[in-house]
N, CA, C and O of each residue as an XYZ file, in Angstrom:
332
protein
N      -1.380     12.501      6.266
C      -2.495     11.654      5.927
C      -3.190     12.154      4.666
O      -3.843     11.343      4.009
N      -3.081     13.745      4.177
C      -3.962     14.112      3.289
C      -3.001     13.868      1.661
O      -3.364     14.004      0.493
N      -1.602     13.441      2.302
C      -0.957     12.758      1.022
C      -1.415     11.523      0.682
O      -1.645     11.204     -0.485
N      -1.633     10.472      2.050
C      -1.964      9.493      1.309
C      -3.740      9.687      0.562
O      -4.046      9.366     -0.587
N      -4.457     10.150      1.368
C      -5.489     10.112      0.874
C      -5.675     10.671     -1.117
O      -6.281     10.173     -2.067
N      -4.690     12.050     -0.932
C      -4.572     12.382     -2.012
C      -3.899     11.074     -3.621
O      -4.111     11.127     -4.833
N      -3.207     10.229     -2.881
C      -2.515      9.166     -3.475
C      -3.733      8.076     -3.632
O      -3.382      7.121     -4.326
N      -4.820      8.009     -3.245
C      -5.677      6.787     -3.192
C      -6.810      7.098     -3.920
O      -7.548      6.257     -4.432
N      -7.029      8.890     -3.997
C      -8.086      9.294     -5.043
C      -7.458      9.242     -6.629
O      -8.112      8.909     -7.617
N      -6.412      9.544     -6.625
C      -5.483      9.389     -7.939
C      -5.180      8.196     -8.037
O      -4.080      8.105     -8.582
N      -5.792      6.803     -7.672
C      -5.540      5.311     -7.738
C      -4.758      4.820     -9.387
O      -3.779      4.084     -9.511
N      -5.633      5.562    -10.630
C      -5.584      5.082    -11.679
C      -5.172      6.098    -12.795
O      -5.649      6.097    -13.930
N      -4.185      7.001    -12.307
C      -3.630      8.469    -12.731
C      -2.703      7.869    -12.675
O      -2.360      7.303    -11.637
N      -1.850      7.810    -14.082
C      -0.708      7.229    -14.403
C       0.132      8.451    -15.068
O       1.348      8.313    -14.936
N      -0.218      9.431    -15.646
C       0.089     10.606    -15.990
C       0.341     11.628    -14.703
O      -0.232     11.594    -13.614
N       1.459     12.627    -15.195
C       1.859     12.966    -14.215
C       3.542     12.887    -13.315
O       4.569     12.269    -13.599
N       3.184     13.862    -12.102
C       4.242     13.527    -11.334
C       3.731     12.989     -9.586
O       2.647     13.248     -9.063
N       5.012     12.104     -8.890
C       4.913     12.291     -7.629
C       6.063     12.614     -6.664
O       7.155     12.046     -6.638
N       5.687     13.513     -5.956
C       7.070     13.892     -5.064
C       7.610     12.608     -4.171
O       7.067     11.503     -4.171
N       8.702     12.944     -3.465
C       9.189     12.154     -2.933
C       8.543     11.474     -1.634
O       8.523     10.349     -1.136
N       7.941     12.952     -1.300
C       7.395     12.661      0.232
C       6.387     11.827     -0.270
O       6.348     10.721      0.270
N       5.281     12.110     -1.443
C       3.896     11.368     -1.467
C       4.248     10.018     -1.382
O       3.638      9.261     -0.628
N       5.508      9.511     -2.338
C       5.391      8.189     -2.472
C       5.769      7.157     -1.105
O       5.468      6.003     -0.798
N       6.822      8.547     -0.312
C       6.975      7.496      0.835
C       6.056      7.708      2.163
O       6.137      7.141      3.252
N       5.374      8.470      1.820
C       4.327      8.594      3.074
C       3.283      7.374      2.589
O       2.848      6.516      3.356
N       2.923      7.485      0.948
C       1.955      6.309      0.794
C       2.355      4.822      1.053
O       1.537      3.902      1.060
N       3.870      4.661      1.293
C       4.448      3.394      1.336
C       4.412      3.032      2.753
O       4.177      1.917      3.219
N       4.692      4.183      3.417
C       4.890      3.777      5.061
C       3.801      3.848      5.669
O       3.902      3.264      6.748
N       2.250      4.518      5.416
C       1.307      4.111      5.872
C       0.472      2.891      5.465
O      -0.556      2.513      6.027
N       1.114      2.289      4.321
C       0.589      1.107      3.988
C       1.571     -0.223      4.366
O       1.078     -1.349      4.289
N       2.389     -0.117      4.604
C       3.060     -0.525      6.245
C       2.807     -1.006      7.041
O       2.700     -2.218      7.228
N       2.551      0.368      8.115
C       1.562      0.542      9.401
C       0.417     -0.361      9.153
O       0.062     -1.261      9.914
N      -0.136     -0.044      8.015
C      -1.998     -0.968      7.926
C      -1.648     -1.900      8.114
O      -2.027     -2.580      9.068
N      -0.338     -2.452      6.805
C      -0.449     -4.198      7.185
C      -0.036     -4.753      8.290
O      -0.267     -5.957      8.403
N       0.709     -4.023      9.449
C       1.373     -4.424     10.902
C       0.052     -4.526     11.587
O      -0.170     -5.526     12.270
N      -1.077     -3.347     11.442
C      -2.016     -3.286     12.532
C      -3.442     -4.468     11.927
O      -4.468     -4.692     12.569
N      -3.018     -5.183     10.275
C      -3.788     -6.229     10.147
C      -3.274     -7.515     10.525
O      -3.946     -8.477     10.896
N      -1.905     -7.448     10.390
C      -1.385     -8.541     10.825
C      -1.211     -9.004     12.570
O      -0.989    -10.118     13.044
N      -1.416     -7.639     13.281
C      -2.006     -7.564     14.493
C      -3.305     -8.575     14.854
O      -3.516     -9.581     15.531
N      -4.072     -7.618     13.924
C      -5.605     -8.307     14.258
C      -5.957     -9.815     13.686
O      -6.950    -10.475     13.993
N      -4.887    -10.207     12.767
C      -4.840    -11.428     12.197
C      -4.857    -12.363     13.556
O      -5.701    -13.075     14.099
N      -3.116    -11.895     13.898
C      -2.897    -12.929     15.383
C      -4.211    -13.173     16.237
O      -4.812    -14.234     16.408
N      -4.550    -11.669     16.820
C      -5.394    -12.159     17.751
C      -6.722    -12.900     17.362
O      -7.348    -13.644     18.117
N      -7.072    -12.570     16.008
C      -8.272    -13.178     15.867
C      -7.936    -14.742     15.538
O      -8.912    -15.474     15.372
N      -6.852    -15.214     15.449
C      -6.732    -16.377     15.272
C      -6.937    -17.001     13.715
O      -7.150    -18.163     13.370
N      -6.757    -15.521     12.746
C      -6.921    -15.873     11.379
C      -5.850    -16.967     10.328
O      -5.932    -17.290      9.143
N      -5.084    -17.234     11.179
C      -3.508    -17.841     10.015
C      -3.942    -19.404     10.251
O      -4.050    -20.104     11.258
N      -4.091    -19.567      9.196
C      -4.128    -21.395      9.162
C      -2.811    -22.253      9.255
O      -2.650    -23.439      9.540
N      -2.132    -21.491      8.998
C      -0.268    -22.311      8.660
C       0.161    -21.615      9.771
O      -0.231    -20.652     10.430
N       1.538    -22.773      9.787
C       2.419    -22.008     10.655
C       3.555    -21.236     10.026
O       4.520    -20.599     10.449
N       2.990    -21.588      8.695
C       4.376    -20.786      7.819
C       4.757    -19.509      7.890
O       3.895    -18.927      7.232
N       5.624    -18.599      8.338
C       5.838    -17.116      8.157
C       5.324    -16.048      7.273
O       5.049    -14.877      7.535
N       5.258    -16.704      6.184
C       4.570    -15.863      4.854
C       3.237    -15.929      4.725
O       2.703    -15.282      3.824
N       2.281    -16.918      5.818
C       1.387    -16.729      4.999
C       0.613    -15.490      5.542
O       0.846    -14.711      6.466
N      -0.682    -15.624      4.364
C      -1.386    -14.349      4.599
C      -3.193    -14.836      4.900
O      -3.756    -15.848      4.482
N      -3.740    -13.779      5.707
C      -5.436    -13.966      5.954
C      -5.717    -13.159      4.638
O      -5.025    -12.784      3.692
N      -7.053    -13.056      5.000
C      -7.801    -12.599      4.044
C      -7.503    -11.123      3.843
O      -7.241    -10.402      2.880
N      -7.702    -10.927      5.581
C      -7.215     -9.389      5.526
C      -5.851     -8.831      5.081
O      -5.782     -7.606      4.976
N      -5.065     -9.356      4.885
C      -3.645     -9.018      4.323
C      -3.888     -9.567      2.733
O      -3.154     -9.173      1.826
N      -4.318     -9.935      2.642
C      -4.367     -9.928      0.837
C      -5.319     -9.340      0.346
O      -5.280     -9.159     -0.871
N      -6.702     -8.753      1.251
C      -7.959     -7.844      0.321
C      -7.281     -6.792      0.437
O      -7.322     -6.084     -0.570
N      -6.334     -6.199      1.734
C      -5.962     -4.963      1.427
C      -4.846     -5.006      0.964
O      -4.466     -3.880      0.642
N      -3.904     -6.027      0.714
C      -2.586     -5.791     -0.896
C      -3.291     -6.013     -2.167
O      -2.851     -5.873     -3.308
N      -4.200     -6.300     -1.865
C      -5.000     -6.683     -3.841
C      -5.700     -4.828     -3.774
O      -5.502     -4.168     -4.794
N      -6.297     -4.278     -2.844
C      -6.767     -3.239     -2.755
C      -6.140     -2.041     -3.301
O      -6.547     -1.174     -4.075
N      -4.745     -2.277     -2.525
C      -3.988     -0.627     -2.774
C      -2.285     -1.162     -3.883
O      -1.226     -0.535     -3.920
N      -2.645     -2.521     -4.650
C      -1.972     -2.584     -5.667
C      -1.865     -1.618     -6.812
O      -0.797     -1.126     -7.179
N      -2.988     -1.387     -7.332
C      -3.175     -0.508     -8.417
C      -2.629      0.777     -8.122
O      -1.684      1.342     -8.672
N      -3.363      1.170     -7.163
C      -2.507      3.416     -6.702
C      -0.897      2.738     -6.113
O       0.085      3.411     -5.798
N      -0.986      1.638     -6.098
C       0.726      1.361     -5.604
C       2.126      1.496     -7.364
O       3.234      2.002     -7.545
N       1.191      0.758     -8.161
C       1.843      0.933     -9.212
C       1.737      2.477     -9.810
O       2.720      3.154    -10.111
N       0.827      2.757     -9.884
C       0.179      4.428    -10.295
C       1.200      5.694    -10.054
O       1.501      6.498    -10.936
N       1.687      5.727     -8.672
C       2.198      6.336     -7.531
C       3.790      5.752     -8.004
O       4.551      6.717     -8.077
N       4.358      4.682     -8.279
C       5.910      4.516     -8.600
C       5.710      4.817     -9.965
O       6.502      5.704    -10.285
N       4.871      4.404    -11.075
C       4.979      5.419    -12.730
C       4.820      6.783    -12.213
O       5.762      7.405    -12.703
N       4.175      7.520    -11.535
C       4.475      8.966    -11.406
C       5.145      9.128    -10.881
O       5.345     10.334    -11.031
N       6.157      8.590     -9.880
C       7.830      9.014     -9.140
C       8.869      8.846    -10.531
O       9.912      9.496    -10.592
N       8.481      7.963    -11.555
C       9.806      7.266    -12.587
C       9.372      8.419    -13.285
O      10.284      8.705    -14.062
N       7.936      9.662    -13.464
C       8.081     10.664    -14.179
C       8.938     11.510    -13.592
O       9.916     11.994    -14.163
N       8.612     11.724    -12.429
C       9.292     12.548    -11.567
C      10.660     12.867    -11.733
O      11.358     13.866    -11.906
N      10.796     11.484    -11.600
C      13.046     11.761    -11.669
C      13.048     11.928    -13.080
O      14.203     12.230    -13.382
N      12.228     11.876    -14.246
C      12.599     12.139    -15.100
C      12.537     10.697    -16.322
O      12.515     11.075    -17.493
N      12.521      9.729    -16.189
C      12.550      8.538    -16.739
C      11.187      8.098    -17.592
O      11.131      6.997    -18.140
C-alpha cells in the first residue's frame, strides 16, 4: 500500500524511474477500487443503461482522478527499461 501511496504523491513526476513492482501494485490496486466502485454502483442503483460499458459518476471521478499518476508512473517504467 505504501507503493501505491508513494505512486499518488509523485502524481506529476515524470522524471525519473519506476520499478516493476510500483507500477503493478499501482495498477492492481486501482483495479480492486474500480471492482469495489462498481460494487457500490450496483447496489446503489447508480447505472442508467443497460449497456455493459457504461460508467457512474463514481467510476469516471475516480478514472479522471488517478489518470494523470497513471500516465506519470508508465513514463517512469519506459525510463526504467531504458527507453
Amino acid at each position: 500500500m505504501s507503493s501505491y501511496l508513494h505512486t499518488l504523491k509523485h502524481y506529476a513526476t515524470f522524471r525519473g524511474k519506476a520499478s516493476r513492482s510500483e507500477v503493478w501494485i499501482f495498477l492492481i490496486v486501482n483495479v480492486i477500487i474500480k471492482i469495489i466502485l462498481g460494487i457500490i454502483s450496483v447496489k446503489m442503483d447508480l447505472y442508467t443503461s443497460e449497456t455493459p460499458g457504461s460508467m457512474t459518476l463514481l467510476d469516471g471521478g475516480f478514472s479522471i482522478a488517478v489518470l494523470i499518476p497513471t500516465i506519470a508512473v508508465s513514463v517512469r517504467r519506459i525510463h526504467d527499461i531504458g527507453l
